[in-house]
C-alpha positions as CSV (number, residue, x, y, z in Angstrom):
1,X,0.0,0.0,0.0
2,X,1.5,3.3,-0.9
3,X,2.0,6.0,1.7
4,X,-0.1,8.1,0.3
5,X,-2.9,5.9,0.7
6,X,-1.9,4.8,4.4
7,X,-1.8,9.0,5.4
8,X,-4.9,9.3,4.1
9,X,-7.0,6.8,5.5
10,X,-5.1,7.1,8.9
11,X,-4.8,10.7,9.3
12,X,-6.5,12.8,6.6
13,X,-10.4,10.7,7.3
14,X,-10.3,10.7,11.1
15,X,-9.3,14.6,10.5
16,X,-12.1,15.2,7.6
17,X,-14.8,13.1,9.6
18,X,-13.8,15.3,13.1
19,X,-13.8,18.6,11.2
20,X,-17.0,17.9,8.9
21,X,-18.7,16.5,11.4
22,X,-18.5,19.7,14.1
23,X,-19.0,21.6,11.9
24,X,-22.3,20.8,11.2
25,X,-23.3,20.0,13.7
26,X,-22.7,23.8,15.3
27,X,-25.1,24.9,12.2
28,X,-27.6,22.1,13.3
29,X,-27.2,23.4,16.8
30,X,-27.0,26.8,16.3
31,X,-30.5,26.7,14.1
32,X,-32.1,24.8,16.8
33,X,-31.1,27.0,19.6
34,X,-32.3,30.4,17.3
35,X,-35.8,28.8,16.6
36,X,-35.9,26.3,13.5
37,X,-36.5,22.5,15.3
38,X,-35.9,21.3,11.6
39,X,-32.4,20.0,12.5
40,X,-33.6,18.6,15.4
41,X,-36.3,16.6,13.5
42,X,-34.0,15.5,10.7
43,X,-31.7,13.8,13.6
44,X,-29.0,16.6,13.0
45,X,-28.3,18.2,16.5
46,X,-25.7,15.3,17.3
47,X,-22.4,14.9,17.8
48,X,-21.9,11.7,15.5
49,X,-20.1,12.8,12.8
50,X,-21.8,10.0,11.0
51,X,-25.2,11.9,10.9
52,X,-23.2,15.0,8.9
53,X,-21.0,13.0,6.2
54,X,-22.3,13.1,2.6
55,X,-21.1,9.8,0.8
56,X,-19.8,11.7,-2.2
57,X,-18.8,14.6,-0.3
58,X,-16.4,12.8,1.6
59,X,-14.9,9.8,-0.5
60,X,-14.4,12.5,-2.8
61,X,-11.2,14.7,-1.4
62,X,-9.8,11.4,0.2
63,X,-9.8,10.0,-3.3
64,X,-7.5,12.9,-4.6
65,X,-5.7,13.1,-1.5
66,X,-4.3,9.5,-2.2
67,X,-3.7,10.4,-5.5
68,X,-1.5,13.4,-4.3
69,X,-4.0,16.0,-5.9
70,X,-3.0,19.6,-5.0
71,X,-6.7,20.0,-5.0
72,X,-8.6,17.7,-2.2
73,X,-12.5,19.3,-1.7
74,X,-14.9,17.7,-0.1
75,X,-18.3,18.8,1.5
76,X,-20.4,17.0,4.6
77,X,-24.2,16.8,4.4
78,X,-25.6,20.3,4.2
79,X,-28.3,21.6,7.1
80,X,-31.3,22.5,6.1
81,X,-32.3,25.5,7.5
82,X,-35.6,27.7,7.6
83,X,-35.2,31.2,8.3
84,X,-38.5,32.4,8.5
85,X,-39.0,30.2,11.4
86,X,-36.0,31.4,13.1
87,X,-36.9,34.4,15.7
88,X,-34.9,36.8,13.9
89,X,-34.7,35.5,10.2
90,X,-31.5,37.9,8.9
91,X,-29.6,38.1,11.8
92,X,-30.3,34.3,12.6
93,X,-29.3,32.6,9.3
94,X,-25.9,34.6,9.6
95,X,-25.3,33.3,13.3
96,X,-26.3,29.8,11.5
97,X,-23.8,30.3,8.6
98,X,-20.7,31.3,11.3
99,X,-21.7,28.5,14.1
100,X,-20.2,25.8,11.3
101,X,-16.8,27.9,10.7
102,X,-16.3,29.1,14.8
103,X,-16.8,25.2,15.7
104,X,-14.0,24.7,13.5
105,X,-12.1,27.8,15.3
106,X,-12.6,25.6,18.3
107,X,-11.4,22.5,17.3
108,X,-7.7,24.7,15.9
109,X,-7.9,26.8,19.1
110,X,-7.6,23.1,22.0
111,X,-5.2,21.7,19.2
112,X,-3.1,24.4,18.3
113,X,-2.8,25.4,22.3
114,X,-1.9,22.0,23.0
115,X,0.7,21.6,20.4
116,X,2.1,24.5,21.5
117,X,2.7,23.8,25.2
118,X,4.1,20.3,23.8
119,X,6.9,22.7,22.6
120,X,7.8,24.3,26.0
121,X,7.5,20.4,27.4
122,X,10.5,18.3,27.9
123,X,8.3,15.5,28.9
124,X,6.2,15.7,26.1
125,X,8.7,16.2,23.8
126,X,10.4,13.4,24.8
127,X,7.4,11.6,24.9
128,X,7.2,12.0,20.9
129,X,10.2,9.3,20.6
130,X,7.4,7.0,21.6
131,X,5.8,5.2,18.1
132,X,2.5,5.7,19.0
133,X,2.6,9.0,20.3
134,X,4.4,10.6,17.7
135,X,1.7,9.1,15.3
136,X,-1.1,10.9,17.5
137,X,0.6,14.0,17.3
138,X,1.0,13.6,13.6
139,X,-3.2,13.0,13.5
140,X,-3.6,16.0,15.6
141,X,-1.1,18.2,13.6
142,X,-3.3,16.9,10.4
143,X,-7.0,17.7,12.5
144,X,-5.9,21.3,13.1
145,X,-4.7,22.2,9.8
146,X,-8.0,20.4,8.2
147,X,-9.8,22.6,11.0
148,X,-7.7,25.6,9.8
149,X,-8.4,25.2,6.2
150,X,-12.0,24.4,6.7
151,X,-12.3,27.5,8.8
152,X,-10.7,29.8,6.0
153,X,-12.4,28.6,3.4
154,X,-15.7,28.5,4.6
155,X,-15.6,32.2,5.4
156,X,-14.4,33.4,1.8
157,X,-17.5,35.9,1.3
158,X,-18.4,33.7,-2.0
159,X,-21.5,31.4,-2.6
160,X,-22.5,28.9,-1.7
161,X,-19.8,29.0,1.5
162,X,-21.1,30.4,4.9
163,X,-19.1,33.8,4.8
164,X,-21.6,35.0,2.1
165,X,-24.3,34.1,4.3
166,X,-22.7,36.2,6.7
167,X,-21.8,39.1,4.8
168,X,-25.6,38.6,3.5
169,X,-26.8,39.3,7.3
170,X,-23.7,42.0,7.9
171,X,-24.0,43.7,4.6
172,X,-27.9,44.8,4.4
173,X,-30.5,44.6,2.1
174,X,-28.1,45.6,-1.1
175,X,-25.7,42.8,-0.6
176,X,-28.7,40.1,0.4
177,X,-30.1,41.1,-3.2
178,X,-26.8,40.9,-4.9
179,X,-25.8,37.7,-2.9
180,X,-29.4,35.9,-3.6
181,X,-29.1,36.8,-7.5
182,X,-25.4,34.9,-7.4
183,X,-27.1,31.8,-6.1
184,X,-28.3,31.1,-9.1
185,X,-24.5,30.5,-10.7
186,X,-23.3,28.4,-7.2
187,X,-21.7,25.6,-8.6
188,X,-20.2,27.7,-11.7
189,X,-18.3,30.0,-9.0
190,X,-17.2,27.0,-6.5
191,X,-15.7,25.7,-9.5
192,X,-14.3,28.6,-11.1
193,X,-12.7,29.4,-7.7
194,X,-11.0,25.7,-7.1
195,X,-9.9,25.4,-10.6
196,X,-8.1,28.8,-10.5
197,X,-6.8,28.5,-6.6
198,X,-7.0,32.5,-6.7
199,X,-8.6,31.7,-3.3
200,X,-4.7,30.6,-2.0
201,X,-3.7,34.2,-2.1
202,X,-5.9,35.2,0.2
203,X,-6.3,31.6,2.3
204,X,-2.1,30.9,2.2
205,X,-0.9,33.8,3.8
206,X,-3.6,33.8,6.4
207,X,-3.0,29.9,7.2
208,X,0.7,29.9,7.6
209,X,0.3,33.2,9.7
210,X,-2.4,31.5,12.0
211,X,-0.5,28.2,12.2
212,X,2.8,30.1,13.7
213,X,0.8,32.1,16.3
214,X,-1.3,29.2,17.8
215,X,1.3,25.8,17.5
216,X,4.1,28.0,18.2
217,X,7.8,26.1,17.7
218,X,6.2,23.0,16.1
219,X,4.6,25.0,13.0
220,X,6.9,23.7,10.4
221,X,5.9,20.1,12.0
222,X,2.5,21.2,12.0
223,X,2.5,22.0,8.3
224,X,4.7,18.6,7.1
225,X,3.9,15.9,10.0
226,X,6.7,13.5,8.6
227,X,9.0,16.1,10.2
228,X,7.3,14.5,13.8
229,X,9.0,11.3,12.3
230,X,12.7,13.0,11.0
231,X,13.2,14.7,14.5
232,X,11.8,12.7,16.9
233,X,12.1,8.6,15.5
């Protein structure tokens, strides 16, 4: 089996399932706390990331991933959300469209902090000449920056991701207008964006930035997790 196929079904799915997973389940959560019980009906206000993963969505960008694609997008099982029975139907379905991304904010935040005291830790750091717990680290070093990325991307102000929904609650009526009439083009602009990665100017710099500031002296280990293997095995 070639290691690009081992990473990815040991580190890149448990990382994909974790990150998909919260992530919607803070939009199912959010929506039910604001006023829509859809989620809750549909069984979607749960923590099993199980309930959230869409079959093509996620086979998909593990597929590529083992074929060493630059290019690895996938997509969990989307929440469906009514505004108009949310208690405040603007401001509501933009708190819905950020839960997804801050629960991803989360999951970087515990990791990154904890990676980071590792660094200040002689124990721990000694503790990474340990097989099993130098591959942990490795699969936590992968959920962050899947977190990280999921985070960043989500929040490009661009439909069908959640940042336009935001921007659609931020921005008034003249963006919600513009925003609804791009709908229609969707998957035409997800596309357009992925095949040019003009979305890596503005997602690179912001990623490597973020992954300095919370892992601290690990980063570069962070970014490649085979130098956990060169360093400490």
């Amino acid at each position: 089996m070639s290691p690009n196929i081992i990473n990815t079904l040991s580190m890149d799915l448990p990382a994909f399932i974790i990150g998909i997973g919260f992530h919607e389940f803070c939009h199912a959560w959010a929506a039910d706390r604001l006023g829509d019980p859809m989620p809750r009906e549909q069984g979607r206000v749960s923590l099993n990331p199980i309930e959230h993963l869409d079959p093509i969505g996620t086979v998909m960008p593990l597929m590529l991933s083992a074929l060493g694609s630059p290019v690895a997008f996938g997509w969990g099982k989307p929440v469906i959300v009514d505004p108009a029975r949310l208690r405040h139907p603007t401001m509501g379905y933009g708190l819905v469209a950020l839960a997804g991304p801050l629960g991803n904010l989360v999951i970087c935040l515990l990791a990154g902090l904890f990676l980071a005291f590792s660094a200040e830790s002689p124990t721990l750091l000694q503790a990474l000449r340990d097989p099993t717990v130098n591959f942990l680290y490795r699969m936590l070093a992968r959920i962050f920056t899947m977190n990280l990325g999921l985070l960043l991307f989500n929040l490009l102000p661009i439909p069908p991701l959640d940042g336009s929904k935001v921007l659609m609650w931020l921005g008034g009526d003249p963006v919600r207008e513009f925003m609804q009439r791009l709908q229609a083009y969707n998957l035409v602009i997800l596309m357009i964006l992925l095949m040019t990665n003009v979305h890596s100017y503005v997602i690179t710099p912001l990623f490597l930035r973020l992954t300095h500031l919370l892992t601290g002296r690990l980063w570069i280990h962070v970014l490649r997790p085979s130098q956990f293997v060169l360093d400490f095995l």
